[in-house]
Every structure is written in structure tokens, then in C-alpha cells.
Residue, then its C-alpha position, 0 to 999 in steps of 0.5 A: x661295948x662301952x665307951x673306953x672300948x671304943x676309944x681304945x679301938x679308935x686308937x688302933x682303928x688310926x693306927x692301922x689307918x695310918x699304916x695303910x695311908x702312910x705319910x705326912x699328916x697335918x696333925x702328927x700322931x695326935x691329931x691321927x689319933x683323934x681321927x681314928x677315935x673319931x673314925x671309930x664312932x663315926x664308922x659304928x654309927x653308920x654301921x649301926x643305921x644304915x648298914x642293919x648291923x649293930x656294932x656293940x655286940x662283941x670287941x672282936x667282932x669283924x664288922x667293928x673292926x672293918x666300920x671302925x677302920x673303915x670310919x678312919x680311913x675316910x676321916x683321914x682322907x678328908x682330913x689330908x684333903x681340907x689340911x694336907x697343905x698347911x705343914x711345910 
């Protein structure tokens, strides 16, 4: 997979996140956005080093799916933890 797949599942990978977290962001849909790219890279690289699963096999791959999802999620959380108060 190269990079363009990967923001391209980066950018559903936040919009599924965002589904599955919903409420309000400190960053709106852009700053979601960056996030699920971000969650992307960050998921597959954990996928790829610790977790003896390389994810640049296949875009329909399930477990670069679940990293890049995954990745997200948690970026999201820490993110609305560190940010969650500064929108009124």
C-alpha cells in the first residue's frame, strides 16, 4: 500500500471513529480528520512492530482496517482528553 492509500484510509478510519465515539471535538471535522489519518499511520506501525503483522499487504485487509480504526480511536480519546475543554 502506498501513502495515498493510506490517507485515504486514514480519512474513513476517522470517520468511523467519530461514528463510534460520537460528540463534540475540539477540532471539528478537520482536526477529526488529521486524527484518523494520523490513527492510520500510527495503528499500522504498531501493527507492523509489535503485533508480527505487517499491514502493507492488501487495502481490504481486515487487520488494516482494525489498526487503522483502532490507531484512531485512541488517538481521538487522548485528543478530547488533552482538548475536550477548550470549545464552549
Amino acid at each position: 500500500m502506498g501513502i495515498i492509500s493510506w490517507i485515504i484510509l486514514g480519512l474513513l478510519a476517522g470517520a468511523i471513529a467519530k461514528f463510534l465515539l460520537p460528540g463534540r471535538d475540539p477540532g471539528g471535522f478537520i482536526g477529526t480528520t488529521i486524527i484518523g489519518v494520523a490513527g492510520a499511520f500510527i495503528g499500522g506501525w504498531i501493527s507492523a512492530r509489535w503485533l508480527d503483522h505487517p499491514v502493507a499487504k492488501n487495502f481490504y485487509d481486515g487487520a488494516t482496517w482494525a489498526s487503522a480504526i483502532g490507531g484512531a480511536l485512541v488517538l481521538l480519546i487522548v485528543y478530547r482528553v488533552l482538548f475536550g475543554n477548550s470549545r464552549s
